[in-house]
MARBA-3410 file (N, C-alpha, C, O; in Angstrom, 1 decimal):
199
32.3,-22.5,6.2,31.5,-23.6,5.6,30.1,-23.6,6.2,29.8,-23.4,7.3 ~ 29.3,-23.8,5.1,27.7,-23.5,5.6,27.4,-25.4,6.4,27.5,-26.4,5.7 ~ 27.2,-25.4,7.6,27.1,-27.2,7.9,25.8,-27.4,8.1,25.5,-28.5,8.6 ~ 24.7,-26.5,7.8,23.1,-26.7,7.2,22.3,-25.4,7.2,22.6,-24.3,7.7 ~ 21.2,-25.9,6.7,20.3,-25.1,6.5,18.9,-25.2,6.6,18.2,-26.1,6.0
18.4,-24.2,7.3,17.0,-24.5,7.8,16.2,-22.8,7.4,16.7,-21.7,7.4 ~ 14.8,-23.3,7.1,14.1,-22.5,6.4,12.9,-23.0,5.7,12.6,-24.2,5.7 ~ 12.2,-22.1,5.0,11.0,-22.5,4.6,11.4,-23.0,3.0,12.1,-22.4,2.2 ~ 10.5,-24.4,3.0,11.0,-24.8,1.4,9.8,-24.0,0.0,8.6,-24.2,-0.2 ~ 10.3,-23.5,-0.6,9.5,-22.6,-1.5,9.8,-23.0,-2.5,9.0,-22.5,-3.3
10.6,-23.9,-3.0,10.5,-25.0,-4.5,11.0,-25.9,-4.0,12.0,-26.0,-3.2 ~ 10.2,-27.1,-4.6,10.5,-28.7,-4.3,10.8,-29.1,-5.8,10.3,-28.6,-6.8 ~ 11.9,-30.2,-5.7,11.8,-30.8,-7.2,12.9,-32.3,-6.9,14.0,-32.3,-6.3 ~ 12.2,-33.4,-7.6,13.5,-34.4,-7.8,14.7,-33.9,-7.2,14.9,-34.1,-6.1 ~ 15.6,-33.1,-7.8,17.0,-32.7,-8.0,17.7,-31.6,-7.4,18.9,-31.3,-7.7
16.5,-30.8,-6.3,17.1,-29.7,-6.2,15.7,-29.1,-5.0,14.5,-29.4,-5.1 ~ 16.4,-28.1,-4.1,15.2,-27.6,-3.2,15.3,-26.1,-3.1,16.0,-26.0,-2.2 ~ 15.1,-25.1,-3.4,14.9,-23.8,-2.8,14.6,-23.3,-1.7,13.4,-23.0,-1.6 ~ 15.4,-23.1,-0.6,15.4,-22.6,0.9,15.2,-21.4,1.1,16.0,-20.7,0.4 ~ 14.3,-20.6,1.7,14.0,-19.6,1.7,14.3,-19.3,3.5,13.7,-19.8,4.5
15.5,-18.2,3.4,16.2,-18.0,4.5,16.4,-16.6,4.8,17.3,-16.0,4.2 ~ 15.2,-15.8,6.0,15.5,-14.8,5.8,15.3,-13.6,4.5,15.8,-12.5,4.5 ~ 14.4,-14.2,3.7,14.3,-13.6,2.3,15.5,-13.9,1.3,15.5,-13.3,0.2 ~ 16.7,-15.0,1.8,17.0,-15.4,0.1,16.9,-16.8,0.1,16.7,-17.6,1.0 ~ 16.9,-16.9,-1.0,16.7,-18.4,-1.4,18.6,-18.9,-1.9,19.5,-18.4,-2.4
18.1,-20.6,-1.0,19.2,-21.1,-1.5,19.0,-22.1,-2.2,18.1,-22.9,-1.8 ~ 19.7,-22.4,-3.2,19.4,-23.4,-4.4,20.4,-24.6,-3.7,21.6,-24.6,-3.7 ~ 19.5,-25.7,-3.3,20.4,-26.5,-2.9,20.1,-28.1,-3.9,19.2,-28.2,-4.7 ~ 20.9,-28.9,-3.9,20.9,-30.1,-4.8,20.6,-31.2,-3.9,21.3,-31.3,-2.9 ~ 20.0,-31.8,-4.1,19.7,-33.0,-3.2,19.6,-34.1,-4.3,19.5,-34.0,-5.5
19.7,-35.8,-3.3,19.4,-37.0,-4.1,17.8,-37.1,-4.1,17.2,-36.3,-3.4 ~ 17.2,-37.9,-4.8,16.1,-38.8,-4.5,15.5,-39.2,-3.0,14.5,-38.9,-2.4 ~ 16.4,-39.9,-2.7,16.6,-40.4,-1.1,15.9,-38.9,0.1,14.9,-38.8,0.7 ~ 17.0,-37.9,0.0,16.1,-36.6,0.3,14.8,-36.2,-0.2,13.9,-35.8,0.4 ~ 15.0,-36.4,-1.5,13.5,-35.7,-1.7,12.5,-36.3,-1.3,11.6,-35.5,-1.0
12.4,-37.5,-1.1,11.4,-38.9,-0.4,11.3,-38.3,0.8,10.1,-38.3,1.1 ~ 12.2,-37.7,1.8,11.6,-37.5,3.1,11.5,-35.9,3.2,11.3,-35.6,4.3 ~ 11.5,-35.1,2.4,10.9,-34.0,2.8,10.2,-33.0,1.9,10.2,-31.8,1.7 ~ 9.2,-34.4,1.3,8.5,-33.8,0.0,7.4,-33.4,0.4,6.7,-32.7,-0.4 ~ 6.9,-33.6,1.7,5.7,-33.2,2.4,5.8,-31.9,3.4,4.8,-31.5,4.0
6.6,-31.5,3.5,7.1,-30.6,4.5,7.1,-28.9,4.1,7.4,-28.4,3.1 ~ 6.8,-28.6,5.0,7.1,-27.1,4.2,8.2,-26.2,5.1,8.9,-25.4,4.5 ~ 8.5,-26.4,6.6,9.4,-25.8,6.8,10.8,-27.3,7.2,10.6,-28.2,7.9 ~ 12.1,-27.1,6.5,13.1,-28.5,6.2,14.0,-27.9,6.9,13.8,-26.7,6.9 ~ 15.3,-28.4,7.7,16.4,-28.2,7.8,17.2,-29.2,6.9,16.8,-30.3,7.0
18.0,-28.9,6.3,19.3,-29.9,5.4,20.4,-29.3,6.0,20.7,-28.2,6.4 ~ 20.9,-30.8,6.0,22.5,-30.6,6.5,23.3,-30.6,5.0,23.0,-31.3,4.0 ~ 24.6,-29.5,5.2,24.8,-29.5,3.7,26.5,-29.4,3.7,27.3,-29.2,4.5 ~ 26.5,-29.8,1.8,28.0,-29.5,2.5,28.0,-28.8,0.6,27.4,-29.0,-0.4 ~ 29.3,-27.7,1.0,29.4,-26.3,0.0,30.4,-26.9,-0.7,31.4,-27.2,-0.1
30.3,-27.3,-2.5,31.2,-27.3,-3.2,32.0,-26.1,-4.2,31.6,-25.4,-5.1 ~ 33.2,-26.2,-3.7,33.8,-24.8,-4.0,34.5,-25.3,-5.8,34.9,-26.4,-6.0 ~ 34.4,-24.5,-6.4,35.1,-24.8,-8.1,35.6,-23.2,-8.4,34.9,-22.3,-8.0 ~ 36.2,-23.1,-8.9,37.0,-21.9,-9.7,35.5,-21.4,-10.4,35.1,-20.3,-9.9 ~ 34.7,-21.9,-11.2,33.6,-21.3,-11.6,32.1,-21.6,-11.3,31.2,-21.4,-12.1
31.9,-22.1,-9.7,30.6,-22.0,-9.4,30.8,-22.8,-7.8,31.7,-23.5,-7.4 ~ 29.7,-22.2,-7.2,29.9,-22.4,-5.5,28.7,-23.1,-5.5,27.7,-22.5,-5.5 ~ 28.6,-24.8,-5.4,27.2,-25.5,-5.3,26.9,-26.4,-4.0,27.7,-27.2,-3.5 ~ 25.7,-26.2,-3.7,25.0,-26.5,-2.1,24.9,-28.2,-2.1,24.7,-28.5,-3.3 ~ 24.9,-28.9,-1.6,24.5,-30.0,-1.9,23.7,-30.4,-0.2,24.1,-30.2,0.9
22.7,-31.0,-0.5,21.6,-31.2,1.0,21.5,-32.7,1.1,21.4,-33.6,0.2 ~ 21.5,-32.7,2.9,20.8,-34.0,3.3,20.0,-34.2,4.2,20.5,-33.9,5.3 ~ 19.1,-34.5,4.1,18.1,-35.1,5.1,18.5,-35.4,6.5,18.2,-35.0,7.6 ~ 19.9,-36.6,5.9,20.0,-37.2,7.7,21.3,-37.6,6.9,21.7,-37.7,5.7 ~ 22.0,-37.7,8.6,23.9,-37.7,8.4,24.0,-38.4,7.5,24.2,-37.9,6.4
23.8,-40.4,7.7,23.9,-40.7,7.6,24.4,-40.8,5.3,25.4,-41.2,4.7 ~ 23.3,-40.4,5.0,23.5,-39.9,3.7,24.3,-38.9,3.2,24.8,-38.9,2.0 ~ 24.6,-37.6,4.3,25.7,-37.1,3.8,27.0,-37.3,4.1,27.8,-36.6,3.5 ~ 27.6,-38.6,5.3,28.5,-39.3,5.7,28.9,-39.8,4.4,30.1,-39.5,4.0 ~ 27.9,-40.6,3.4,28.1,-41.5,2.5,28.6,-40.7,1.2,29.3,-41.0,0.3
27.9,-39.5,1.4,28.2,-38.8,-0.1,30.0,-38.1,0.0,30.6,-37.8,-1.0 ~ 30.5,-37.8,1.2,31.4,-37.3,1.6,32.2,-38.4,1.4,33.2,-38.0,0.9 ~ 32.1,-39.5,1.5,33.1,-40.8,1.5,33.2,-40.9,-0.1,34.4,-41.1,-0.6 ~ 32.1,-40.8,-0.9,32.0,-41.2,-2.1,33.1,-40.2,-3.5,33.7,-40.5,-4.5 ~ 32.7,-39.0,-2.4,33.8,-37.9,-3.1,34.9,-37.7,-2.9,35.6,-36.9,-3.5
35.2,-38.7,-1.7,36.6,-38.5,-1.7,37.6,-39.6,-2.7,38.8,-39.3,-2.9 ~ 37.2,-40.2,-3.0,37.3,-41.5,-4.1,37.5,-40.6,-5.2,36.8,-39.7,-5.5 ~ 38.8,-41.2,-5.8,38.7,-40.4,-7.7,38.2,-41.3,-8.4,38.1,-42.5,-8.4 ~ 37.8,-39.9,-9.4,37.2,-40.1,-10.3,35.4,-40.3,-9.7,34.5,-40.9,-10.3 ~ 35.2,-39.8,-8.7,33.6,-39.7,-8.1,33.5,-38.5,-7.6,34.2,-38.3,-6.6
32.6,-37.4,-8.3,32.8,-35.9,-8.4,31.2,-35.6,-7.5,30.4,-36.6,-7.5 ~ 30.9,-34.6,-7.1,29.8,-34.6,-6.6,28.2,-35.2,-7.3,27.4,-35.8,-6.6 ~ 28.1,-34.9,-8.7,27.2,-35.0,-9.4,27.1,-36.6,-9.4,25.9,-37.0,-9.4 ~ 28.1,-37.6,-9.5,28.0,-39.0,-9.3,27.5,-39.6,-8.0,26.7,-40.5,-7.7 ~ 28.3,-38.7,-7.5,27.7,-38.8,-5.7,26.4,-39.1,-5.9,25.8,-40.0,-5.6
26.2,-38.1,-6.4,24.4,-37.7,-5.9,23.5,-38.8,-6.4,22.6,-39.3,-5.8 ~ 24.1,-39.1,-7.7,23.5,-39.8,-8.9,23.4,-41.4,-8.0,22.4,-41.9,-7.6 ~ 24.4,-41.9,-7.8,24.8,-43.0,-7.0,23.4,-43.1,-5.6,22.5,-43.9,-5.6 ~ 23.6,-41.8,-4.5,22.7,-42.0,-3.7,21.1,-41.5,-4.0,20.6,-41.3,-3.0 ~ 20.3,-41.3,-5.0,19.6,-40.9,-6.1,19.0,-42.4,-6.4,17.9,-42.7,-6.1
19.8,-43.3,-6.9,20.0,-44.8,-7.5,19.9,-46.2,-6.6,19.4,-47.3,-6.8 ~ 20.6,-45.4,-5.5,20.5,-47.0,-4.3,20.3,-46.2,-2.9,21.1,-45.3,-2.8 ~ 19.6,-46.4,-1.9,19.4,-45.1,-0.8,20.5,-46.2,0.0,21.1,-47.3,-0.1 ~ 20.3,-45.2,1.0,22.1,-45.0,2.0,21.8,-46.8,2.0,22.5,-47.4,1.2 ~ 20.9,-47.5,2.9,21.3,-48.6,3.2,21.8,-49.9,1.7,22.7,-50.5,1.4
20.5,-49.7,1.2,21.5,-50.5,-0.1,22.6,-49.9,-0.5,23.4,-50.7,-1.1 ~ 23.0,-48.7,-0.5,24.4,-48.6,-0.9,25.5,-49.6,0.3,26.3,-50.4,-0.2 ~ 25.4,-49.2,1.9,26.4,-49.6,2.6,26.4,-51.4,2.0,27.4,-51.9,1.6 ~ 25.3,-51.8,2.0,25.2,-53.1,2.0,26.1,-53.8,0.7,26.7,-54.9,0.7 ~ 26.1,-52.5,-0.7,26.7,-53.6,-1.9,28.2,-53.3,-1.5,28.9,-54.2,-1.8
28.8,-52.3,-0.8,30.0,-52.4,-0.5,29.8,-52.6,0.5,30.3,-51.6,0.9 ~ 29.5,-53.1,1.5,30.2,-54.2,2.9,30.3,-55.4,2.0,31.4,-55.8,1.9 ~ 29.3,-56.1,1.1,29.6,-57.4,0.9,30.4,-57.2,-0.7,30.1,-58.2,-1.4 ~ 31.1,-56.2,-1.3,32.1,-56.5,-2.0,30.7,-56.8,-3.7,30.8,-57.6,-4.6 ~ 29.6,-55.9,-3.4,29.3,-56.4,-4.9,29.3,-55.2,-5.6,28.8,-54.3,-5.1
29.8,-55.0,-6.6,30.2,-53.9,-7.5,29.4,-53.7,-8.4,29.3,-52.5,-8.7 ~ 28.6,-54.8,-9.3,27.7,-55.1,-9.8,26.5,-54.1,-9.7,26.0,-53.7,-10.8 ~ 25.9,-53.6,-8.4,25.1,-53.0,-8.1,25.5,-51.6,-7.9,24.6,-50.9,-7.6 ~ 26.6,-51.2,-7.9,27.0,-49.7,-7.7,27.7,-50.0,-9.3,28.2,-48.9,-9.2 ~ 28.0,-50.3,-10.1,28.3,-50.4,-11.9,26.9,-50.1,-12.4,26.8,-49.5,-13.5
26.0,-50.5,-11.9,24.2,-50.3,-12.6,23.8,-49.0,-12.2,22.9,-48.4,-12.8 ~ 24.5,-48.4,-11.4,24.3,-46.7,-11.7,25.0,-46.1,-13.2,25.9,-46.5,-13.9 ~ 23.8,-44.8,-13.4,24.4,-44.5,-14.9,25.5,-43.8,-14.2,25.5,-43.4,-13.0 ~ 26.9,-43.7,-15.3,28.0,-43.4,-15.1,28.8,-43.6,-14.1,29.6,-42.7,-13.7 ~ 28.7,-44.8,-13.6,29.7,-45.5,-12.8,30.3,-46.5,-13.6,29.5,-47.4,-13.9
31.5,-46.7,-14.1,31.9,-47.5,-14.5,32.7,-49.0,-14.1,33.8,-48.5,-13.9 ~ 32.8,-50.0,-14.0,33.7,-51.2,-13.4,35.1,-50.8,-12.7,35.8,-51.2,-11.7 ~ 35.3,-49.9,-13.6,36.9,-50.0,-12.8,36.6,-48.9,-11.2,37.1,-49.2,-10.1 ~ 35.5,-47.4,-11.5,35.2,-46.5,-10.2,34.2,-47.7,-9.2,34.0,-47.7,-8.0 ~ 33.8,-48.5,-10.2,32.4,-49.2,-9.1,33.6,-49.8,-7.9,33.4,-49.8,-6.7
35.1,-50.4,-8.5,35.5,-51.0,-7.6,36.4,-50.6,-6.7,36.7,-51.1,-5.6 ~ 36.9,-49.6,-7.5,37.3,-48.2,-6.2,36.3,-47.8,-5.5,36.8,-47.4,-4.5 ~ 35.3,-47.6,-5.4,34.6,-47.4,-4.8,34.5,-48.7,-3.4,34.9,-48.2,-2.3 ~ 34.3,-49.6,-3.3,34.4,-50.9,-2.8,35.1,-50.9,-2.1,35.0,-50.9,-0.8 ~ 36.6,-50.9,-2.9,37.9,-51.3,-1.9,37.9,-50.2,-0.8,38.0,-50.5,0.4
37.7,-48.7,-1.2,38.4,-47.9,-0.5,37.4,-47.2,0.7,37.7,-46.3,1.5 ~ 36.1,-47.9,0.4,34.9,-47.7,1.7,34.5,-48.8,2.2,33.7,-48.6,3.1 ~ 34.8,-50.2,2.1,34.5,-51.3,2.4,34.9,-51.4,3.7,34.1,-51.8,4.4 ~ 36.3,-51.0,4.4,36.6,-51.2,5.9,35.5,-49.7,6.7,34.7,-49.9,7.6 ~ 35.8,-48.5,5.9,34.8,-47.5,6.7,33.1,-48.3,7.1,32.5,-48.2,8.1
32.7,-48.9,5.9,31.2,-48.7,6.3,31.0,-50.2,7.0,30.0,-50.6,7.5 ~ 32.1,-50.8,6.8,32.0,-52.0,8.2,31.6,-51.8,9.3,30.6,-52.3,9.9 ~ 32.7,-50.7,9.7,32.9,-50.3,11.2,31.8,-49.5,11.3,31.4,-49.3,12.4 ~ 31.0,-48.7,10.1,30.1,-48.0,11.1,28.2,-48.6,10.6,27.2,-48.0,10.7 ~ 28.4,-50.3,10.2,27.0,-50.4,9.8,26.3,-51.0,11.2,25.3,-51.7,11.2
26.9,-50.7,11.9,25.6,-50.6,13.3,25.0,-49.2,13.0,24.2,-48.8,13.8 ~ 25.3,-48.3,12.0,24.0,-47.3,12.3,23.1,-47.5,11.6,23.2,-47.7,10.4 ~ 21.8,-47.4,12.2,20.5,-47.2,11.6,20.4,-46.5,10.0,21.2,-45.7,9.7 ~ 19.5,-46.7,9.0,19.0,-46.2,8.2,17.8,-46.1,7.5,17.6,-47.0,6.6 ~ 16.9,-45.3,7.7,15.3,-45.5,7.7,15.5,-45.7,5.8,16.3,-45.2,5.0
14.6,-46.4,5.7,14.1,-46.6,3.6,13.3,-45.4,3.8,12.7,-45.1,4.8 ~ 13.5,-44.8,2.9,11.9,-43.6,2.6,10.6,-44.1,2.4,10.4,-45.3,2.1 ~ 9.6,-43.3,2.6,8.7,-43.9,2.6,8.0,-43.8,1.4,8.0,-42.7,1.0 ~ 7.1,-44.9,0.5,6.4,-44.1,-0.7,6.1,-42.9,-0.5,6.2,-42.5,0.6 ~ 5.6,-41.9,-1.5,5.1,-40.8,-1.4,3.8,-40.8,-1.9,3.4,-41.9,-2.1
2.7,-39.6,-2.1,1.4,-39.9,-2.7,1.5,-39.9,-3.8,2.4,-39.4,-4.5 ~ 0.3,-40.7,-4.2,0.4,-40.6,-5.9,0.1,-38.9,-6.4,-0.8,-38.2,-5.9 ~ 1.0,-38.6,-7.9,0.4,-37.4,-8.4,-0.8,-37.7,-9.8,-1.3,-38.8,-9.8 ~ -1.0,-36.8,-10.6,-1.5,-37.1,-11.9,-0.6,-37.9,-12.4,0.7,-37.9,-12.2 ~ -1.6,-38.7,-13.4,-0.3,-39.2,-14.4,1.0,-38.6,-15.4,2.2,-38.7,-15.6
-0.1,-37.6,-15.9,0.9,-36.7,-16.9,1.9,-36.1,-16.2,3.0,-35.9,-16.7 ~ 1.6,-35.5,-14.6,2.2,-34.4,-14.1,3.1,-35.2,-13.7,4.2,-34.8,-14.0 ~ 3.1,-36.5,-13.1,4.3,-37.7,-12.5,5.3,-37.9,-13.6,6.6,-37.7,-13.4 ~ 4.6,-38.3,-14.7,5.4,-38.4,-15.7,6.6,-37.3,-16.4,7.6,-37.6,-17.0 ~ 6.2,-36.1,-16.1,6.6,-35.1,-16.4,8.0,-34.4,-15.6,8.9,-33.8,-16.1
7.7,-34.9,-14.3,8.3,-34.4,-13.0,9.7,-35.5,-13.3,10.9,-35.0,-13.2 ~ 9.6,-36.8,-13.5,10.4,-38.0,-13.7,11.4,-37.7,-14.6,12.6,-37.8,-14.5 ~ 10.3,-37.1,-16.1,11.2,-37.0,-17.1,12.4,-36.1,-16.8,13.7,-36.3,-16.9 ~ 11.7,-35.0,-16.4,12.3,-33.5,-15.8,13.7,-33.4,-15.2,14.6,-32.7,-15.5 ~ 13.4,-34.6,-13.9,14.6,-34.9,-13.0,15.6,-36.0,-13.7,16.6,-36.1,-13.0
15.5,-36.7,-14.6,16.1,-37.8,-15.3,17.0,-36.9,-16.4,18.1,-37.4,-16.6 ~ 16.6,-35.7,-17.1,17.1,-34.8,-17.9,18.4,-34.0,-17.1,19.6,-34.0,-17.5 ~ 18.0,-33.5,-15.8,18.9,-32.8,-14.9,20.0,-34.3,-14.5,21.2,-34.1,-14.7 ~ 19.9,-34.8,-14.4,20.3,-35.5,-13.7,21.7,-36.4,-14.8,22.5,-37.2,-14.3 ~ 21.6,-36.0,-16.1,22.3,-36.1,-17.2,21.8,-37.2,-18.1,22.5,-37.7,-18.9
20.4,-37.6,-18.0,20.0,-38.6,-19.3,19.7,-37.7,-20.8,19.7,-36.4,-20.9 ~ 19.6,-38.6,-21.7,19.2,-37.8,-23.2,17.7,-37.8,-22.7,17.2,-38.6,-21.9 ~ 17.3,-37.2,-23.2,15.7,-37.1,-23.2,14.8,-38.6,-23.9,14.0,-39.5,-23.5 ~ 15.4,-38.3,-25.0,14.9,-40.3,-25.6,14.9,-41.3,-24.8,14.1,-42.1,-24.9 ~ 16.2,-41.5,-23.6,16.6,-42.7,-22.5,15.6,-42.2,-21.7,14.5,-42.9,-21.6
15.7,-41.3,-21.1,14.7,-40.9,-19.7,13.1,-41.2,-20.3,12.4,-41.8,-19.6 ~ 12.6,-40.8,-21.7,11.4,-41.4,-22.0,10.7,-43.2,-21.9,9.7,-43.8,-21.7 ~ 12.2,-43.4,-22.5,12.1,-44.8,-23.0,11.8,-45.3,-21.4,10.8,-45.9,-21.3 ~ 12.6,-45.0,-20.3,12.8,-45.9,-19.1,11.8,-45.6,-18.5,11.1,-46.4,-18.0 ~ 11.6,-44.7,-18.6,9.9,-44.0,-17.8,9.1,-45.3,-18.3,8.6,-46.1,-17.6
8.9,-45.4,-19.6,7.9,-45.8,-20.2,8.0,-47.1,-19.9,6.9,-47.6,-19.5 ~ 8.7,-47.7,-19.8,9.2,-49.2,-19.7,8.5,-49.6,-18.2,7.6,-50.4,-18.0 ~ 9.2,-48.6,-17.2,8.6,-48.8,-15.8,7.9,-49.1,-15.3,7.7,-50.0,-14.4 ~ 7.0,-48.1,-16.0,5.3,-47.3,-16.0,4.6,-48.6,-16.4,3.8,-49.0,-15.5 ~ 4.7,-49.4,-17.7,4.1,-50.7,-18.1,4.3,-51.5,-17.6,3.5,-52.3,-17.8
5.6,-52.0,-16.5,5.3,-53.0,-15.4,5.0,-52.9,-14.4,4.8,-53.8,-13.6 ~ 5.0,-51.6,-14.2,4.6,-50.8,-12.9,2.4,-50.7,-12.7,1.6,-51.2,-11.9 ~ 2.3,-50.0,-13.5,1.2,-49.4,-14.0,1.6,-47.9,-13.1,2.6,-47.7,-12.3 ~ 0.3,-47.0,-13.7,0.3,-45.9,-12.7,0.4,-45.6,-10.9,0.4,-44.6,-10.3 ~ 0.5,-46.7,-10.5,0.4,-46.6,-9.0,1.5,-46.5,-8.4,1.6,-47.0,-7.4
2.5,-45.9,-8.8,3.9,-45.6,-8.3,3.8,-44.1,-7.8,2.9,-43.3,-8.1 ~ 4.8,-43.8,-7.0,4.9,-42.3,-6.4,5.9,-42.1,-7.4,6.3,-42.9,-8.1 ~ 6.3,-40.3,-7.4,7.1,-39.8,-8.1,8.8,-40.0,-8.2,9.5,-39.8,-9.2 ~ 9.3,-40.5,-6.8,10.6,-40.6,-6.4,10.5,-42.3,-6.6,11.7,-42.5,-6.7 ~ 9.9,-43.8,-6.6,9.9,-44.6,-7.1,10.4,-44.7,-8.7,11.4,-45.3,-9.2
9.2,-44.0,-9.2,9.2,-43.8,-10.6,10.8,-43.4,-11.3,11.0,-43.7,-12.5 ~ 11.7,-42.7,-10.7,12.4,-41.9,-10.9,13.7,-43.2,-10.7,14.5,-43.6,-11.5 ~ 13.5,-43.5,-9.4,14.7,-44.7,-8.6,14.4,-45.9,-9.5,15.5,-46.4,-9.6 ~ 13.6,-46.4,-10.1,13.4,-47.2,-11.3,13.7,-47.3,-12.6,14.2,-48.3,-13.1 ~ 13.4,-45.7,-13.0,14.3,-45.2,-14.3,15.5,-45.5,-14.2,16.1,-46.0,-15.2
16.1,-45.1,-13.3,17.3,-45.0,-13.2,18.6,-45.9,-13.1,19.8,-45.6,-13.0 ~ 17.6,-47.4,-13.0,18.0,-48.3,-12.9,17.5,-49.1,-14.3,18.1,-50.1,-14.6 ~ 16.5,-48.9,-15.1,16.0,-49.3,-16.0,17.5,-49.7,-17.0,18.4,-49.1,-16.6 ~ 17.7,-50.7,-18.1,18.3,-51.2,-18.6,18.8,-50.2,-19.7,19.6,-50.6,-20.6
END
């Protein structure tokens, strides 16, 4: 089992990072939440953990434990497969996540795309005593990021909203929606954590 990886970052994006180790690159998957803390960086270590399938071997990265504790708990839950995982911590970062399951609101993990009422409340029951016992740990918010161009922000959002399984028409529409209550002064991983939540 690969338990991280450290190296020089040679593609950054929303949804995914390229580790350059030694001369190969590893294509790793990250949430939002990661990409917020190591979008400035050029040499990253991620702690990761290796998803094995009959037809594809995929990396998945984290920043700090704490987030890949939560994505590990989240998968072990049926009917919550890696790609939800992600999508979930992508949608609410580690501490609003612990927070809507310590206090039992499902409401706010059902407002992720493709979580549905009945997984939001599996999700709840069957991590609600785990992240009790461990919310004495710390969890930093990310920090804004710099602003990009407009078009190029806009583009990067759409980009990561498409990967991430929206139709292209939803990811425009919510972009757009954002953007008009937002204005332009949003960073890229805001803009994105917005969408994503847009109605």
């Amino acid at each position: 089992m690969i338990a991280y990886l450290k190296g020089k970052l040679v593609h950054k994006d929303p949804t995914y990072v390229i580790i350059d180790i030694s001369g190969v690159g590893y294509h790793v998957k990250i949430s939002l939440q990661t990409y917020g803390k190591i979008k400035d960086e050029e040499q990253v270590m991620l702690l990761t953990y290796l998803h094995i399938k009959e037809d594809a071997h995929t990396l998945y990265g984290f920043k700090e434990e704490v987030e890949k504790k939560l994505f590990l708990n989240l998968t072990s839950i049926s009917g919550v497969g890696p790609s939800t995982g992600l999508m979930i911590l992508s949608s609410l970062d580690a501490e609003e996540l612990e927070n809507a399951i310590a206090s039992e609101d499902f409401k706010t993990i059902q407002n992720v795309k493709g979580v549905g009422a009945k997984t939001a409340q599996r999700i709840v029951l069957e991590l609600k005593d785990k992240i009790r016992k461990d919310s004495s740990q710390d969890s930093n918010q990310f920090s804004t990021g710099f602003i990009k161009s407009n078009n190029k922000i806009k583009e990067e959002a759409l980009q990561a909203l498409i990967t991430l399984g929206f139709p292209k028409s939803s990811a425009e529409k919510n972009i757009a929606a954002v953007l008009k209550k937002t204005g332009m002064d949003i960073s890229l991983e805001e803009l994105i954590k917005a969408s994503l939540k847009a109605p």
